[in-house]
N, C-alpha and C positions, 0 to 999 in steps of 0.2 A: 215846415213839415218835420215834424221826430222823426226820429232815430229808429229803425228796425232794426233787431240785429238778424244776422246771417242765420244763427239758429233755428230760428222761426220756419225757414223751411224744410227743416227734416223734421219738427215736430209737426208742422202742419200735413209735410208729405208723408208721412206717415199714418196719419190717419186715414183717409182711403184706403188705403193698402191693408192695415192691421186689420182695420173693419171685415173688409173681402175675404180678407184670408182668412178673418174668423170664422165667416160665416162657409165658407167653404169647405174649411178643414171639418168644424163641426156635423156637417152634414154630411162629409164623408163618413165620419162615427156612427153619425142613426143610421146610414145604409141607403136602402132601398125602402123603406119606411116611412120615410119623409120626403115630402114631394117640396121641393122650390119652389114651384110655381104658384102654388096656392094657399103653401104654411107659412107664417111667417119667423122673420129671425127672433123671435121669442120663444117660439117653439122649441128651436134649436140652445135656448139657456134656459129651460124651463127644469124644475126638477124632477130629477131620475130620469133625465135625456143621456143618449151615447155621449154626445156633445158636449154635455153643460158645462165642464173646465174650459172648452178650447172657447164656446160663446162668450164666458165669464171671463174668460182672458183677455180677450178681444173688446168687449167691453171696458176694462178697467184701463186698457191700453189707450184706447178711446177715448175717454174721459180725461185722461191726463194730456193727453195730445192736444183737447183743445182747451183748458186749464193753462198749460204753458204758451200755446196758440198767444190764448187771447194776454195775457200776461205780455209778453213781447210786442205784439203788434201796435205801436205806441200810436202809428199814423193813424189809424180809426177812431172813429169818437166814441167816446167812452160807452156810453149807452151801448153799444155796439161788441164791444170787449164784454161789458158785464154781461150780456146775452149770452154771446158765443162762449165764457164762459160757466154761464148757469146752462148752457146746453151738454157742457163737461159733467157737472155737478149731477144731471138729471142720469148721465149713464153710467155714473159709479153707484148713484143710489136704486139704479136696475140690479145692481150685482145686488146689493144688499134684499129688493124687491122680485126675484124673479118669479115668470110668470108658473102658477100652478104644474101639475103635470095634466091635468087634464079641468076643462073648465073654464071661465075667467078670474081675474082679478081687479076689482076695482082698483086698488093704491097701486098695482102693475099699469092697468091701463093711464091711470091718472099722472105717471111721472112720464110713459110714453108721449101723451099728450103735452105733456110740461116740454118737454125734451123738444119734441117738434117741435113746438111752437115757439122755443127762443131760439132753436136755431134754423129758422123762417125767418125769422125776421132782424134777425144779427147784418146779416148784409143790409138792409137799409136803413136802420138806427146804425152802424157803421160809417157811412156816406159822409166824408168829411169836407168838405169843399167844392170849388168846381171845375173848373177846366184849369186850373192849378194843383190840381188833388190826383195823387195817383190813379191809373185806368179802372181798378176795381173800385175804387172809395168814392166814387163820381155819382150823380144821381141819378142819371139816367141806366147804368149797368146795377147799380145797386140795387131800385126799384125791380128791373126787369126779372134779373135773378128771385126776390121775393117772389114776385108773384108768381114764377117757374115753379118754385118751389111751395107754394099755395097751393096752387094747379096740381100739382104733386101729391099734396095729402088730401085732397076731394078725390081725385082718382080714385086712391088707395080705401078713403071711406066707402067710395063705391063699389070696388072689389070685393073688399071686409062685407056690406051689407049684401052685398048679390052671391055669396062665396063661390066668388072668382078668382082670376090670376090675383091676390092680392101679394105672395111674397113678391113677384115682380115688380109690384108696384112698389111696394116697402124699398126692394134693394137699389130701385131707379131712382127715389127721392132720397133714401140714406147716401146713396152713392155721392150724390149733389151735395145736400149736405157737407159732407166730409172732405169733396173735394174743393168747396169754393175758400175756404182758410187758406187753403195753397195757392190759390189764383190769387186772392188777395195778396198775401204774404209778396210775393213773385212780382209780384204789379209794384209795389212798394217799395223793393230792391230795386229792379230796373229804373224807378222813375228816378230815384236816389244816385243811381248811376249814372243817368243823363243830366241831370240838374248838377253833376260832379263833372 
């Protein structure tokens, strides 16, 4: 098993965190204007939003989070790395794409989509071994997480097509998302710690 270093978990834990607080702080900027429940965080980095530096911030925070994430994380299989990190890639090229102010965007929606979907499926092209492989990198927690996080963006497509609660939906799968890096990361040091 490689070598994680310590690092990995403030850049990992950090990303849930950056994420929330961006989407937080930004929508504290548009006010009373912006509903949570039903807009999503694009909305809140869209241009000429209250928001758009603190989303844009948050964003590019993100992106680097899991960039050095997956850089570090040596125990995961590669496949798994390059995911988690083209799912970095797809939120820095948000900031450069953001969405409209009013309307859609296809090359917005399209990198949205990129984005999700490598990092869906990061944790199970991840999965490096078996009952010898740290608790996150296993196949069975691997698989389960994916398809949490599957289950996650059907939700969210359902919300989006019905315009329902879909930021809820959004912030329960980004939440996931950002926070399974850490779980992993975590899983990797203590196993490293017991095997010492």
């Amino acid at each position: 098993m490689r070598f994680v270093p310590r690092w990995v978990l403030l850049s990992s834990g950090c990303a849930p965190v950056l994420l929330i607080a961006g989407w937080t702080g930004a929508a504290h900027a548009e006010g009373s204007s912006y509903d949570p429940v039903t807009q999503t965080i694009s909305v809140l980095g869209s241009y000429g939003a209250d928001g758009f530096w603190v989303m844009t911030t948050a964003f590019l925070a993100l992106g680097v989070c899991h960039l050095l994430t997956a850089w570090g994380l040596r125990a995961a299989a590669t496949p798994g790395r390059v995911a988690l990190g083209g799912g970095g890639l797809a939120a820095l090229v948000l900031v450069a794409l953001p969405a409209p102010s009013s309307g859609g965007s296809l090359r917005h929606g399209a990198v949205v989509v990129v984005g999700f979907t490598l990092l869906a499926v990061w944790p199970v092209l991840a999965a490096n071994g078996g009952p010898a492989a740290p608790w996150a990198l296993r196949p069975v927690p691997s698989v389960a997480v994916t398809t949490l996080m599957a289950a996650g963006g059907v939700w969210f497509l359902i919300e989006m097509g019905r315009h329902g609660d879909a930021g809820v939906a959004e912030r329960v799968v980004t939440s996931l998302q950002s926070l399974w890096p850490f779980v992993v990361a975590a899983s990797c040091l203590r196993h490293a710690r017991q095997r010492a």
